[in-house]
FINU-224743 format. One line per field, with one value per atom (N, C-alpha, C): x, y, z; atom name; residue number from 0. Coordinates in pm, 1 decimal. Example, Ala and Ser with C-alpha at 12.3 -4.5 7.8 and 13.67 -1.06 7.14 Angstrom:
<nodes>
c1 = 1319.0/1230.0/1320.0/1285.0/1367.0/1290.0
c2 = -569.0/-450.0/-330.0/-225.0/-106.0/3.0
c3 = 780.0/780.0/780.0/708.0/714.0/787.0
gulo = N/CA/C/N/CA/C
kenu = 0/0/0/1/1/1
</nodes>
This chain:
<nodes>
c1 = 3052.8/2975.3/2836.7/2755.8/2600.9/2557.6/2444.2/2403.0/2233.2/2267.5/2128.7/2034.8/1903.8/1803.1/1757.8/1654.4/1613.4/1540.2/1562.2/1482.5/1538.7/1652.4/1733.3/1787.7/1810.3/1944.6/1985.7/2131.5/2155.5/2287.2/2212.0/2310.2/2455.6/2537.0/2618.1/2581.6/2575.0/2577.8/2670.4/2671.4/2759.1/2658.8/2620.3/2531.5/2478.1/2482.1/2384.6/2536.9/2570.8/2672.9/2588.1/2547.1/2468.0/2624.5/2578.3/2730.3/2662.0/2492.4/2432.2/2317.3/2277.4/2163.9/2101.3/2027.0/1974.4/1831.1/1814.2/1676.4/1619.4/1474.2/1444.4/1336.1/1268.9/1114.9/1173.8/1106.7/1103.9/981.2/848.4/733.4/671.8/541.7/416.1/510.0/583.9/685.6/854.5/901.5/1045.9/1049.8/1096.4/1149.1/1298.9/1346.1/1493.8/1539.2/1601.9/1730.1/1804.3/1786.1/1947.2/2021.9/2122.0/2212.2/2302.3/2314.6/2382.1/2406.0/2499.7/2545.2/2489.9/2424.0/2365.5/2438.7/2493.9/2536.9/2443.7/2432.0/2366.1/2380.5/2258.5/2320.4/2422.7/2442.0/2574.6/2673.4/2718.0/2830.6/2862.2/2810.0/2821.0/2791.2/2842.7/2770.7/2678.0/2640.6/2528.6/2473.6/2551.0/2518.5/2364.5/2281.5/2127.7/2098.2/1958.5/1958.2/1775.0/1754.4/1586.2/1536.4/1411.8/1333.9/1284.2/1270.6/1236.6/1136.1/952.9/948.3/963.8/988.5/981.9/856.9/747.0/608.2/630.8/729.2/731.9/667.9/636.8/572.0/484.5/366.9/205.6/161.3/54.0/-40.9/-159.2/-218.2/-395.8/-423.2/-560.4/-635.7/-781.0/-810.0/-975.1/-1010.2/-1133.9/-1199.4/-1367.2/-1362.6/-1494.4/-1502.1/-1661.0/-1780.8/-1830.1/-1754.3/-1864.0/-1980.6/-2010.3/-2175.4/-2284.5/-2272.5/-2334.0/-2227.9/-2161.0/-2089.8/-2066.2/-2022.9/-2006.9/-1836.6/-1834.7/-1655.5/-1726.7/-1578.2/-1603.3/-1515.5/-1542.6/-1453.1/-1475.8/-1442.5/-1374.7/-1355.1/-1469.9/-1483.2/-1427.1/-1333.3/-1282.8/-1202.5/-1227.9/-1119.0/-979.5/-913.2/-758.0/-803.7/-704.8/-684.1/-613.4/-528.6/-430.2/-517.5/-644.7/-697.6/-800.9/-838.4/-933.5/-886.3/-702.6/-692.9/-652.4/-661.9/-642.5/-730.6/-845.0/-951.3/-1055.3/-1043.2/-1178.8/-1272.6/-1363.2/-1443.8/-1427.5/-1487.5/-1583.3/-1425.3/-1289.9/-1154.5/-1209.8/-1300.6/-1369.9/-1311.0/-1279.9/-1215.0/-1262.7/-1309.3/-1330.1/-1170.2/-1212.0/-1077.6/-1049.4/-978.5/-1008.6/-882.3/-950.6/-870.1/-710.7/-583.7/-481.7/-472.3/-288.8/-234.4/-46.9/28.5/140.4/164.7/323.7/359.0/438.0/434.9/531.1/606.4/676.1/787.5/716.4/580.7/514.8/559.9/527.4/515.6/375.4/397.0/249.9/126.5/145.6/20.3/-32.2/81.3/32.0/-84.8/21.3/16.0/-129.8/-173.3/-309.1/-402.9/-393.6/-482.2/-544.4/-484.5/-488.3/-562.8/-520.0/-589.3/-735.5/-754.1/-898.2/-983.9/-944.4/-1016.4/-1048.0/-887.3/-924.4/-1030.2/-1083.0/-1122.5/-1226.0/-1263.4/-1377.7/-1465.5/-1446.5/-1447.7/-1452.3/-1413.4/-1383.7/-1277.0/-1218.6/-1163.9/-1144.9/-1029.0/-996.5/-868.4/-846.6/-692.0/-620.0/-553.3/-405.3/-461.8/-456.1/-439.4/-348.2/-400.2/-335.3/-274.8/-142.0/-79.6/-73.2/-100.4/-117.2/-14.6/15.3/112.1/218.6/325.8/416.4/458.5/426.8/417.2/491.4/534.8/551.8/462.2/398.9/276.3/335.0/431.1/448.2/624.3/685.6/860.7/931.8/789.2/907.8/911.0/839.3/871.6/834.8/760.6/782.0/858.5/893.6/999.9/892.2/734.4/634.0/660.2/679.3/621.2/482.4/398.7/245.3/249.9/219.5/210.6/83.7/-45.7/-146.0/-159.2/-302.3/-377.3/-541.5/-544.8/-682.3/-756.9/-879.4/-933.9/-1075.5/-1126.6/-1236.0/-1303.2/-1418.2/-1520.8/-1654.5/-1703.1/-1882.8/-1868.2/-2050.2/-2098.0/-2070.3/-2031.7/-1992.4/-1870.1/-1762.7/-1652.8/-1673.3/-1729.0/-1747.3/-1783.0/-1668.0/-1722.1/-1743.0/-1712.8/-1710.4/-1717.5/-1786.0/-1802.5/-1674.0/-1550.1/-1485.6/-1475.0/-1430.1/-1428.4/-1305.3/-1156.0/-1069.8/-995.6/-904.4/-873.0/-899.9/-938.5/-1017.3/-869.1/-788.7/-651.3/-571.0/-605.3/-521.5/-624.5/-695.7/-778.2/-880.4/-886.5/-969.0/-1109.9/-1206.1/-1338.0/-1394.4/-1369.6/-1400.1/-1544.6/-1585.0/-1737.4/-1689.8/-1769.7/-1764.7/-1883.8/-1810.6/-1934.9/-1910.4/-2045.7/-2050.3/-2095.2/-1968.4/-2062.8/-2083.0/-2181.4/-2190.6/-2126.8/-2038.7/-1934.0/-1995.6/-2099.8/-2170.0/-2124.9/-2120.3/-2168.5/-1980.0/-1922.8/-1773.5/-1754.6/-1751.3/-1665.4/-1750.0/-1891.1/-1927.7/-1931.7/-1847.7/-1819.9/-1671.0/-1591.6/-1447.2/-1477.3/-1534.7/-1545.9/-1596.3/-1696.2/-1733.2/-1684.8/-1549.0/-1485.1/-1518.1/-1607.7/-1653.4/-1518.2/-1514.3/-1382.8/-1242.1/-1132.4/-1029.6/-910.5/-911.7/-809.5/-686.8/-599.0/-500.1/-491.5/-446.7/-433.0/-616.4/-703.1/-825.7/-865.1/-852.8/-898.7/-735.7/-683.4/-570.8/-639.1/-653.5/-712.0/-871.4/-931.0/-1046.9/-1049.2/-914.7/-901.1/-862.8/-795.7/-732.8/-866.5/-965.5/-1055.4/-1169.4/-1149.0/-1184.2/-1161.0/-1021.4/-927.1/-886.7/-917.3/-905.2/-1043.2/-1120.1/-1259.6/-1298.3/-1259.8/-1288.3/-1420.3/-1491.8/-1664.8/-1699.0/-1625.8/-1710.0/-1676.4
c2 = -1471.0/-1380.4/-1440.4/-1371.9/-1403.2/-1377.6/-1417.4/-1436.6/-1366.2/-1231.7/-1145.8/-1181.6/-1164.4/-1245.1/-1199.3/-1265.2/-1227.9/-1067.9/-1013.5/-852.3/-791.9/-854.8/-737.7/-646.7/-525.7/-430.3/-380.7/-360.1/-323.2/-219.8/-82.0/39.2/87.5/114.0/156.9/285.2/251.2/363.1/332.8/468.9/511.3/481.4/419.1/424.5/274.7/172.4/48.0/-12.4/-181.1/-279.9/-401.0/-447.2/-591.7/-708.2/-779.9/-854.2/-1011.6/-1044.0/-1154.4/-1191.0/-1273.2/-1298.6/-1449.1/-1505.1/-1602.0/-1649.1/-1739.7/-1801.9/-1886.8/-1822.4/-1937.3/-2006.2/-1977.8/-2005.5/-1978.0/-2114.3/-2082.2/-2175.6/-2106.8/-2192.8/-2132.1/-2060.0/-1981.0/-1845.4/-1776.6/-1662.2/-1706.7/-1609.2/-1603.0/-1521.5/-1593.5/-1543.5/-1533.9/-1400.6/-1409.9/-1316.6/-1375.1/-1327.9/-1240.2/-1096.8/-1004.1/-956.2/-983.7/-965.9/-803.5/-680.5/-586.4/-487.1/-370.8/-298.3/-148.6/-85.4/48.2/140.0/223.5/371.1/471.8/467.1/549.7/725.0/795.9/931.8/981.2/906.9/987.8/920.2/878.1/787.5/675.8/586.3/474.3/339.2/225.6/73.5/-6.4/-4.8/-112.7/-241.3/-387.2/-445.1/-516.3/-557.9/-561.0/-708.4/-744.3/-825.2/-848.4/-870.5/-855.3/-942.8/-966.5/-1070.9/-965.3/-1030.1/-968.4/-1062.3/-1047.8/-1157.3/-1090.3/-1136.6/-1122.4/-1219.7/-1091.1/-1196.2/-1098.6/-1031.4/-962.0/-811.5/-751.8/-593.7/-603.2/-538.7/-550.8/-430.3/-469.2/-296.9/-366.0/-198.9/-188.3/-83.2/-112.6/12.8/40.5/189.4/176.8/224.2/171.5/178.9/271.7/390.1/450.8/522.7/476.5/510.1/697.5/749.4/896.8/937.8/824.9/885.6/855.0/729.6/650.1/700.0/750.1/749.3/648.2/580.0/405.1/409.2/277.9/301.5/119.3/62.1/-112.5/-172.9/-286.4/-322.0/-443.2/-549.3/-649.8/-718.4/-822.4/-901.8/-1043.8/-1045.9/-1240.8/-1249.4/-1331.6/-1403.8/-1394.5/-1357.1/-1316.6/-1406.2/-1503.6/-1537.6/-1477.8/-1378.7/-1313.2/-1258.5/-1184.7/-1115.1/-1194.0/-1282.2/-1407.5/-1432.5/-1486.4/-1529.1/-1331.2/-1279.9/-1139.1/-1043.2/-1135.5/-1054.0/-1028.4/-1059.4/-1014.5/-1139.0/-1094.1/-1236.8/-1319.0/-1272.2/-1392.3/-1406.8/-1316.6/-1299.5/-1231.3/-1157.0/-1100.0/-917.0/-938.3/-770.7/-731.2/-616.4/-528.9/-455.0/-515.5/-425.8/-380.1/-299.4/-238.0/-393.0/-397.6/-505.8/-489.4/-589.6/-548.0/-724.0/-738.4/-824.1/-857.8/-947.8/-953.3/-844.8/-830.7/-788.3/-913.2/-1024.1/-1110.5/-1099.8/-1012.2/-948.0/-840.3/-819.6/-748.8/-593.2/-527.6/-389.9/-371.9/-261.6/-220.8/-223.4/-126.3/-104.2/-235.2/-316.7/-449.3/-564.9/-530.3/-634.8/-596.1/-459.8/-381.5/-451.2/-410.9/-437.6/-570.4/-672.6/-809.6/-826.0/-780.0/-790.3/-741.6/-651.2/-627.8/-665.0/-752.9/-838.4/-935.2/-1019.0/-1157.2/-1135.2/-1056.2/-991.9/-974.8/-867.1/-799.7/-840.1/-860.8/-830.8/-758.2/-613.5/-535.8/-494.2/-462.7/-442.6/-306.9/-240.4/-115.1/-73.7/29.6/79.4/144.9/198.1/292.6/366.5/299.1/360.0/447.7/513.3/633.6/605.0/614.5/588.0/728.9/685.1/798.6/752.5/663.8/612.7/482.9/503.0/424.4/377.8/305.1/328.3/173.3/175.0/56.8/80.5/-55.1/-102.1/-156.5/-194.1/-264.8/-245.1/-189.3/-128.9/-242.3/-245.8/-322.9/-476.9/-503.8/-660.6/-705.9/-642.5/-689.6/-591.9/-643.1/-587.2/-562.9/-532.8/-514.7/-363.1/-316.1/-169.3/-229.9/-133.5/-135.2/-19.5/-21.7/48.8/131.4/194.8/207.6/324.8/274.7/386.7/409.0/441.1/483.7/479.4/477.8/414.1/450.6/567.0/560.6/440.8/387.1/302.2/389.0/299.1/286.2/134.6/100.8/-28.4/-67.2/-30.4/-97.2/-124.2/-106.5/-167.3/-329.7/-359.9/-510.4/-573.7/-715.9/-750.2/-923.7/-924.2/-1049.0/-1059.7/-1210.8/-1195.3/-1214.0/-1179.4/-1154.3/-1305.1/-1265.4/-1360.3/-1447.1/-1385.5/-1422.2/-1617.7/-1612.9/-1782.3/-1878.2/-1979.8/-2094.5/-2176.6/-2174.9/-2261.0/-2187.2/-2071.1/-1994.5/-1982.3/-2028.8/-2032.7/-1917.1/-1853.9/-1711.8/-1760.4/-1672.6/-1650.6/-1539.8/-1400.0/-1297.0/-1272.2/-1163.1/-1115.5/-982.2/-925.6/-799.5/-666.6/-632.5/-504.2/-368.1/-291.9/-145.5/-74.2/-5.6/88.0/202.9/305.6/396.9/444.2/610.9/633.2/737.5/747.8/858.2/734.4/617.8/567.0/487.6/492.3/485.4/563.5/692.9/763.4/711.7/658.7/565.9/397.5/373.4/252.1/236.9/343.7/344.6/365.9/452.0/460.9/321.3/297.8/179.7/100.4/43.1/-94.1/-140.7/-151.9/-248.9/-271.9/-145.0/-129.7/-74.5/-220.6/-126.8/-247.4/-215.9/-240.4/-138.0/-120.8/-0.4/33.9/-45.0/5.5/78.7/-8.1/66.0/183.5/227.6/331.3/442.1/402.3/490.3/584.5/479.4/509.2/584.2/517.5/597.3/783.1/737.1/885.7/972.4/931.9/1020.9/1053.4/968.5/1000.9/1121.7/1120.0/1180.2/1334.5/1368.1/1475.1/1503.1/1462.2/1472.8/1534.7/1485.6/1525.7/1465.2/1343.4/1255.6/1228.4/1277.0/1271.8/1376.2/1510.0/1645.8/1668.3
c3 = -1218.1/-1302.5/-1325.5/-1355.0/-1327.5/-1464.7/-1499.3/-1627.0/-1640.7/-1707.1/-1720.3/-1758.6/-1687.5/-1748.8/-1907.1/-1970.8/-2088.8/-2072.0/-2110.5/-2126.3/-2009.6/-1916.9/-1857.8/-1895.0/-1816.8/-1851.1/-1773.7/-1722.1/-1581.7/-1627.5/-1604.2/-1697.5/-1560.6/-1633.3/-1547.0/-1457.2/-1328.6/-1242.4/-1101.9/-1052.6/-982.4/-797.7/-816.1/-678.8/-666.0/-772.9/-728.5/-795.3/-747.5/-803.5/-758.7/-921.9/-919.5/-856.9/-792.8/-767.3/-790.2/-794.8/-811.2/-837.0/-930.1/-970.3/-981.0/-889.1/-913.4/-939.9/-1014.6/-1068.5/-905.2/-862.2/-773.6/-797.7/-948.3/-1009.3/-1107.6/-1231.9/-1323.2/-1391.8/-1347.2/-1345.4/-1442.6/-1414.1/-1470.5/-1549.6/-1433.9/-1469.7/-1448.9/-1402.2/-1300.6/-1184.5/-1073.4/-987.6/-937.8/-945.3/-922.0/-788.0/-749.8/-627.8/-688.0/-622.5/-652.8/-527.7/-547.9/-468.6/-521.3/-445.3/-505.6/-337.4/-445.8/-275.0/-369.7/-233.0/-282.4/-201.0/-291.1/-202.5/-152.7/23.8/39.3/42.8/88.1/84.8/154.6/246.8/347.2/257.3/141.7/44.0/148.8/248.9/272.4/187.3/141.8/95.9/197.0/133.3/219.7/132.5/145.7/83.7/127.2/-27.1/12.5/-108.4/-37.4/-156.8/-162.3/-316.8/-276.2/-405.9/-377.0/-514.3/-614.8/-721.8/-858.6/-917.4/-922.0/-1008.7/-1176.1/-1265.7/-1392.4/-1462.9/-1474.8/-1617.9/-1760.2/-1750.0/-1861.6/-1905.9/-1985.3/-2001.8/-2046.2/-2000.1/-2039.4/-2115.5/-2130.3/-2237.8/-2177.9/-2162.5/-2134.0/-2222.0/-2188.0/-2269.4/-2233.0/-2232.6/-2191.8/-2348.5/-2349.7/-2472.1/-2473.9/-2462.0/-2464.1/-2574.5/-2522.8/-2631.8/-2631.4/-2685.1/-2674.2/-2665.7/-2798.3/-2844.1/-2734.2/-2690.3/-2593.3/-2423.3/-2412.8/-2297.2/-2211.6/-2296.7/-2228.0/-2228.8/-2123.9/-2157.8/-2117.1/-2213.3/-2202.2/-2142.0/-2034.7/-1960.2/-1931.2/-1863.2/-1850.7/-1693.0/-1720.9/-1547.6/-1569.3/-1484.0/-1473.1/-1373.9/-1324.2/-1199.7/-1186.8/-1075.2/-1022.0/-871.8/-886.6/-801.0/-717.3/-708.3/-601.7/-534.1/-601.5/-557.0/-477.3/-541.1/-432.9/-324.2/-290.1/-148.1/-93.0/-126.4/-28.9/-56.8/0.7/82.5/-102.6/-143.5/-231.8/-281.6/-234.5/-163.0/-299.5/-375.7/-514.0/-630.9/-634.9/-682.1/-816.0/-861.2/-1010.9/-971.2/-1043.7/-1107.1/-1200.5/-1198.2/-1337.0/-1378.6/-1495.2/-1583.3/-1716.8/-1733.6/-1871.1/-1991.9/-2081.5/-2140.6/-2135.1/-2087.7/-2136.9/-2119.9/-2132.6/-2173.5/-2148.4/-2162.7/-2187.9/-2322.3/-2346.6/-2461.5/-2514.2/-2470.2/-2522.0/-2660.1/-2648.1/-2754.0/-2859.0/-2792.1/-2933.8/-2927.9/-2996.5/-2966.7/-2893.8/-2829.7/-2711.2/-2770.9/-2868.0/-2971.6/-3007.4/-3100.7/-3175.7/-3051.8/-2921.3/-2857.4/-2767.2/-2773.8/-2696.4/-2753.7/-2928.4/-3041.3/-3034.0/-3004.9/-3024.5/-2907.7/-2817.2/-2625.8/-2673.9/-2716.6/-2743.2/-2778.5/-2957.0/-3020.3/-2921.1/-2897.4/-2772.8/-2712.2/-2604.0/-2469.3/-2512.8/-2582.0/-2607.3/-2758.0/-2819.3/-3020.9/-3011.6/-2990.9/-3053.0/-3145.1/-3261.5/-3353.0/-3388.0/-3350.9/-3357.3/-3393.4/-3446.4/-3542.9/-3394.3/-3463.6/-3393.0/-3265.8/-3124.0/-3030.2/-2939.5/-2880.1/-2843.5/-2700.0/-2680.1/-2519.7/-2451.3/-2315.5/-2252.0/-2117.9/-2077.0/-1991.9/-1972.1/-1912.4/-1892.5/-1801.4/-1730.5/-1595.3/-1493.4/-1413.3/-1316.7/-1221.0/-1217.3/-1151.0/-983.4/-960.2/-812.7/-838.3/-808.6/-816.6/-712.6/-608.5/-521.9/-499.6/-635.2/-635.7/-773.7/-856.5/-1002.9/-1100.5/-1192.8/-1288.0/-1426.1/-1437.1/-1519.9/-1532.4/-1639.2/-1686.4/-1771.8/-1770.9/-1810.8/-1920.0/-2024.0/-2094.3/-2135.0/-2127.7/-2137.7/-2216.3/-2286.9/-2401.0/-2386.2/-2449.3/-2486.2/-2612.7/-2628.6/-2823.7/-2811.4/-2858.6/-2897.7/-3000.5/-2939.3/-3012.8/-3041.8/-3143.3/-3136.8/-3172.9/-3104.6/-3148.9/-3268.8/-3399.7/-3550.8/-3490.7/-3413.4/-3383.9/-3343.5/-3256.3/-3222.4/-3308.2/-3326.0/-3432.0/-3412.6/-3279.6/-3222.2/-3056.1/-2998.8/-2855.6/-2780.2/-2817.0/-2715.2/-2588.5/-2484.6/-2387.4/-2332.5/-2442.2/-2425.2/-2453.3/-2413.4/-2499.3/-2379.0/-2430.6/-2359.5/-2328.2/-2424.8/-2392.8/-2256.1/-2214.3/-2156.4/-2007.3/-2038.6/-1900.5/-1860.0/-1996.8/-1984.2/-1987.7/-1903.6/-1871.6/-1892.6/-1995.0/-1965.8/-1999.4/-1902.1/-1936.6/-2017.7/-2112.1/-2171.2/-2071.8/-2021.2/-2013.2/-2033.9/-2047.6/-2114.3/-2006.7/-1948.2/-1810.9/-1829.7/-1785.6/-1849.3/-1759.6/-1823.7/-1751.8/-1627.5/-1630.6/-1514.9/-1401.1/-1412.6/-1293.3/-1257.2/-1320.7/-1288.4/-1136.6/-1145.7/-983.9/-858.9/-886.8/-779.1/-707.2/-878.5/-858.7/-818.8/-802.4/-773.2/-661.5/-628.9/-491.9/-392.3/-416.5/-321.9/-368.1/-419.0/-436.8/-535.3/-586.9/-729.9/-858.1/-855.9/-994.5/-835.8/-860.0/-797.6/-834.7/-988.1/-1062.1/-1049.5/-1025.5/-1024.1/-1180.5/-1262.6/-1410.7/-1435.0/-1396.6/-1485.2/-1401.3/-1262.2/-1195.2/-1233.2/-1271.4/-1350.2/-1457.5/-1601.2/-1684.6/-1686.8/-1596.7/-1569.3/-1536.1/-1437.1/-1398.7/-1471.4/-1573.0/-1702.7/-1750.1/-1803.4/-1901.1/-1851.3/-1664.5/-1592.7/-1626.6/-1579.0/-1596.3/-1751.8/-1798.3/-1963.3/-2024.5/-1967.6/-2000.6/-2158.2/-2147.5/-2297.8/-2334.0/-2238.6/-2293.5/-2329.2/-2272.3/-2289.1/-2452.7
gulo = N/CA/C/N/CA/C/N/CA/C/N/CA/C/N/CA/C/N/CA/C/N/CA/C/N/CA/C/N/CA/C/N/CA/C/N/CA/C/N/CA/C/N/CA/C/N/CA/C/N/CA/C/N/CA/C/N/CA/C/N/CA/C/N/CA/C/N/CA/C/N/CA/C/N/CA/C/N/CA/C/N/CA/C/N/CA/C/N/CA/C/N/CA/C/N/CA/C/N/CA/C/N/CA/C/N/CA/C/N/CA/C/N/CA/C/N/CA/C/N/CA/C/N/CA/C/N/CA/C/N/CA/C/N/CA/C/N/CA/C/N/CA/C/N/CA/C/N/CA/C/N/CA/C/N/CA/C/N/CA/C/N/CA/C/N/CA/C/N/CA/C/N/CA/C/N/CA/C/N/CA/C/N/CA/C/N/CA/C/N/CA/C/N/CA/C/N/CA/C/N/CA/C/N/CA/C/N/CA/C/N/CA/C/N/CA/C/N/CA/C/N/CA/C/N/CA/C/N/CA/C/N/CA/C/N/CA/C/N/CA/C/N/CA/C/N/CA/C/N/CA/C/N/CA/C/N/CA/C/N/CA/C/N/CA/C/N/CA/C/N/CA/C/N/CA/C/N/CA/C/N/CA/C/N/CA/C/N/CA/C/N/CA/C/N/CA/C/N/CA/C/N/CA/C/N/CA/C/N/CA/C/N/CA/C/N/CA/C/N/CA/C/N/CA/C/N/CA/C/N/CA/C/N/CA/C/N/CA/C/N/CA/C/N/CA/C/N/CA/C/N/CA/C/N/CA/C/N/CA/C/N/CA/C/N/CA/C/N/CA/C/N/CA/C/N/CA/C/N/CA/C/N/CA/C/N/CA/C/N/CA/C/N/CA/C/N/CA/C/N/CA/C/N/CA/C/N/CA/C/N/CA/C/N/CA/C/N/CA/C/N/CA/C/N/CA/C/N/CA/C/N/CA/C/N/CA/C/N/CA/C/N/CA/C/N/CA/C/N/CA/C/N/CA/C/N/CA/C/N/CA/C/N/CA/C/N/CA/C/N/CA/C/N/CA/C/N/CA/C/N/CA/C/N/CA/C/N/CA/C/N/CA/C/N/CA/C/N/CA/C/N/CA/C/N/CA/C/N/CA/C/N/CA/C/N/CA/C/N/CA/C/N/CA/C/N/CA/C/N/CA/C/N/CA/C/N/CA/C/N/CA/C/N/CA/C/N/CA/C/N/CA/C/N/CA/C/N/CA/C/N/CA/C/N/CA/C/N/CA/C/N/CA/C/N/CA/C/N/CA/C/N/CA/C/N/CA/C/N/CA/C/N/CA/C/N/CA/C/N/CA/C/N/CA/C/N/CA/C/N/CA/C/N/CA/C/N/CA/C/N/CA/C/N/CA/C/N/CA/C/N/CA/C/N/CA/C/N/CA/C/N/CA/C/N/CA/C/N/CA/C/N/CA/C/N/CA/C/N/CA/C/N/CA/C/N/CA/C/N/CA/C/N/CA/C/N/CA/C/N/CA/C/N/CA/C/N/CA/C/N/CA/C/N/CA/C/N/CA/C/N/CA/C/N/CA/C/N/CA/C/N/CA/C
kenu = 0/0/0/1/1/1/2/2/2/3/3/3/4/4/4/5/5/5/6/6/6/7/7/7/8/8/8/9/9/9/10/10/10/11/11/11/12/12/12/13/13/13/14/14/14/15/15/15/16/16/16/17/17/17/18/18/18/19/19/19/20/20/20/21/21/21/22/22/22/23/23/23/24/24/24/25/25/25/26/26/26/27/27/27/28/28/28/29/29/29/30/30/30/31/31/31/32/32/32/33/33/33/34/34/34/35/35/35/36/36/36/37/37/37/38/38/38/39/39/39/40/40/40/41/41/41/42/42/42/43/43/43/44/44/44/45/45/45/46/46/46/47/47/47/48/48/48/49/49/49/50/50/50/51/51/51/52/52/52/53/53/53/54/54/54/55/55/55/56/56/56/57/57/57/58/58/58/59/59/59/60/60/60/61/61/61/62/62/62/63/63/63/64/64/64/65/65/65/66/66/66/67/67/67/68/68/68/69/69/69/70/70/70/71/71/71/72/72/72/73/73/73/74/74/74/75/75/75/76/76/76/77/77/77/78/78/78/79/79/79/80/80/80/81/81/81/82/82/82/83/83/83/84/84/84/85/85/85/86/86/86/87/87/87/88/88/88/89/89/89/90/90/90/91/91/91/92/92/92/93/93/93/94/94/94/95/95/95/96/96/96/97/97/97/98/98/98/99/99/99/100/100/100/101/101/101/102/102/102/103/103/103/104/104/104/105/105/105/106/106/106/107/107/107/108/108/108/109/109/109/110/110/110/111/111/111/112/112/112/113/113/113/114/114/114/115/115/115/116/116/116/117/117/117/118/118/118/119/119/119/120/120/120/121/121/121/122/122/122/123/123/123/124/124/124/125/125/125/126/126/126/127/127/127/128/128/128/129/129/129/130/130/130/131/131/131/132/132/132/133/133/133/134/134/134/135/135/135/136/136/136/137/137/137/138/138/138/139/139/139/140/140/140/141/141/141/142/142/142/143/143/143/144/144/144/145/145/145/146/146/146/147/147/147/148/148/148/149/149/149/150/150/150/151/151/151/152/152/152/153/153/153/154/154/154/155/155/155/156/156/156/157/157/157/158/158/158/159/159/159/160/160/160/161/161/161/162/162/162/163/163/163/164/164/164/165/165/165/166/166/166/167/167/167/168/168/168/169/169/169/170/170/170/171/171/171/172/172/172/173/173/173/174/174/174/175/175/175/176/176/176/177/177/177/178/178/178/179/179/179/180/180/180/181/181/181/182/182/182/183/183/183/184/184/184/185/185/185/186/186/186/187/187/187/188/188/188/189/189/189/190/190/190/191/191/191/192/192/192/193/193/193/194/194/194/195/195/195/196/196/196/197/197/197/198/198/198/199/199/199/200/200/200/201/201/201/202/202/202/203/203/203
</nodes>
């Protein structure tokens, strides 16, 4: 018998049988081995086995400005993204974070101040989402928060113990669908959110 990880849940169904679970990292995150048999559509088993990493459940959030039509976002280094193919590894992104046990909201709120200074109440979720199905076990939780400039109430820049570097910037949102386009912004969570604010029409 195998021993569920922390924040697992593996519900009874009639089509997947977990039969194994092993730890092969237990460094920065977890990486685990599952071993299980899936019923396919013709009702055949087919036993399968595949990696899981586990970093836990995140929250983002875009934060725009109406009055000014700014939306605020967030440049710092990803290394994943450095060795595969993005030259300088700098991403633009809309602030998010772990939830390390928080609630989404609590845990958004806090990402913001860190990140940005900005300081803002009860944000609004607009998605729930899994970011990569076939190899991390992250749901992303994401919202949205109107600001103005009296919101910032500090420079932001994220924690120095944690290895953060963040830049704060204010893009104006005319110039977003050309910066998605030519590569500049191609965060999956923030060209998500962008697109909502898009199709939402949160400026008009």
């Amino acid at each position: 018998m195998f021993d569920l990880p922390k924040g697992w849940s593996i519900p009874d169904q009639d089509h997947v049988r977990v039969s194994d679970i092993e730890c092969l990292s237990d460094n920065w995150y977890r990486l685990y081995r599952v071993s299980f048999d899936l019923k396919r559509s013709d009702g055949s088993w087919q036993s399968q086995t595949r990696e899981a990493y586990e970093r836990g459940n995140g929250a983002g959030i875009l934060l725009y400005n109406r009055t000014d039509r700014t939306v605020i976002l967030t440049r710092q280094f990803r290394l994943p993204s450095f060795v595969n193919g993005n030259e300088d590894g700098m991403l633009i992104e809309v602030p998010a974070g772990v939830l390390d046990d928080r609630d989404p909201a609590a845990a958004v709120i806090a990402e913001v101040e860190e990140e940005t200074g900005y300081k803002i109440g009860k944000p609004r979720q607009v998605f729930d989402l899994f970011m990569s199905p076939g190899s991390v076990t992250e749901r992303l939780h994401l919202f949205v928060a109107e600001v103005t400039r009296d919101h910032r109430e500090g420079d932001g820049g994220g924690l120095h113990e944690e290895g953060e570097d963040i830049h704060v910037l204010e893009i104006g949102f005319d110039d977003i669908i050309p910066m998605m386009a030519d590569g500049r912004i191609r965060d999956a969570k923030t060209v998500i959110l962008l697109q909502h604010a898009l199709l939402t029409k949160l400026f008009d």
